[in-house]
C-alpha positions as CSV (number, residue, x, y, z in Angstrom):
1,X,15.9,-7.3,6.6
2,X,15.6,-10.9,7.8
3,X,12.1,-10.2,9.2
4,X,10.9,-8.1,5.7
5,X,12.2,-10.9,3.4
6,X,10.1,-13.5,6.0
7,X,6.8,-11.5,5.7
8,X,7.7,-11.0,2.1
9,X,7.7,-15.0,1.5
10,X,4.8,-15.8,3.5
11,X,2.5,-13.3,1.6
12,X,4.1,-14.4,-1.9
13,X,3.2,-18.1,-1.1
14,X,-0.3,-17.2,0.1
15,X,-1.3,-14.8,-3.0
16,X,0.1,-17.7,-5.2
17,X,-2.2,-20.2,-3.2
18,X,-5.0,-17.4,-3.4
19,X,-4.6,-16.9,-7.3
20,X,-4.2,-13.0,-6.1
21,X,-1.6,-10.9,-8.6
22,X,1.0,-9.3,-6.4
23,X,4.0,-6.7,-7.0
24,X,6.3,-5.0,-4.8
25,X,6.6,-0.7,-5.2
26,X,9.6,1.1,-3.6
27,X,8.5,3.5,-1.0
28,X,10.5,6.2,-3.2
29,X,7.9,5.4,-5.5
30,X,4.4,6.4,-2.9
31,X,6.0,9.0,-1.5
32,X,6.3,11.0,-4.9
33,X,3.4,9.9,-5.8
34,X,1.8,11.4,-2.9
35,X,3.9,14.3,-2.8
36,X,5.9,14.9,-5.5
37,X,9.1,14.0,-3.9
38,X,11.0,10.6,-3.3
39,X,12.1,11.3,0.2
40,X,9.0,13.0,1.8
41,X,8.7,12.9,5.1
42,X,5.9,11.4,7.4
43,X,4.3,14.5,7.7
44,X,4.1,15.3,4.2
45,X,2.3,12.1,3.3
46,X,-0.1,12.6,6.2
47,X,-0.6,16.7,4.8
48,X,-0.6,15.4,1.4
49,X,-3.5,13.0,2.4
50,X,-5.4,15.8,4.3
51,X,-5.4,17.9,1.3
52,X,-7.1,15.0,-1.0
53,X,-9.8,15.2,1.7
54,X,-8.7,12.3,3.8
55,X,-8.2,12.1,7.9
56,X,-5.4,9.8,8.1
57,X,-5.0,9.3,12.2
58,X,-1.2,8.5,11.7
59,X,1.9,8.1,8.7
60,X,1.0,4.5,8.8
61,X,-2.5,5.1,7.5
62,X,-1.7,8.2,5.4
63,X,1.1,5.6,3.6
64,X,-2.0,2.7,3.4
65,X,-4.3,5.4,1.7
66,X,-1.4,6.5,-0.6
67,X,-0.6,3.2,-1.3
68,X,-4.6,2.2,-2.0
69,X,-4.7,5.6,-4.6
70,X,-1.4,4.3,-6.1
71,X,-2.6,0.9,-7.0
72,X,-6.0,2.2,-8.5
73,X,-4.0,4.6,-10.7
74,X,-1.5,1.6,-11.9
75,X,-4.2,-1.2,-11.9
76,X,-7.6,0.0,-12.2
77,X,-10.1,-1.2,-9.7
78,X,-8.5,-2.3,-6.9
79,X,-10.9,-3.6,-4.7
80,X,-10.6,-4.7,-1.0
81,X,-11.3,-8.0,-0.6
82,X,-14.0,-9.1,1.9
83,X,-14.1,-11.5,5.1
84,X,-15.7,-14.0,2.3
85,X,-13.6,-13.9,-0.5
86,X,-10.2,-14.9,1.9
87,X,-10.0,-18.5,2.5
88,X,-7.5,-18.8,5.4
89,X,-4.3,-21.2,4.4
């Protein structure tokens, strides 16, 4: 918890230095999005990301793509941002 709340506050303070809108979601929140329910399991999100047409080589991506579809749903178009738009702090 210690470690989360750290990396939390570091990437608070640089979006605010950035100017780039952040929010939290609850992973409840992904994994029904994904799949439909709260507490899916790993494998569900990577299945549930196979079935959309993706090739997620583990959870962790299948949870970054899920994550990625989420945002464009809530906020529109999400881009990524480039090498050249990120000025290091």
């Amino acid at each position: 918890a210690h470690t989360y709340g750290g990396f939390w506050s570091h990437l608070m303070a640089w979006c605010e230095k950035q100017g780039i809108p952040y929010t939290a979601v609850p992973v409840g929140t992904i994994k029904k999005f994904a799949t439909g329910k709260g507490n899916a399991s790993k494998t569900d999100m990577i299945v549930a990301a196979q079935a959309k047409g993706f090739k997620p080589i583990d959870d962790n991506e299948a949870d970054a793509i899920w994550l990625w579809e989420y945002a464009q749903k809530e906020f529109g178009d999400v881009r990524a941002p480039t090498a050249a738009s990120i000025t290091p702090s």
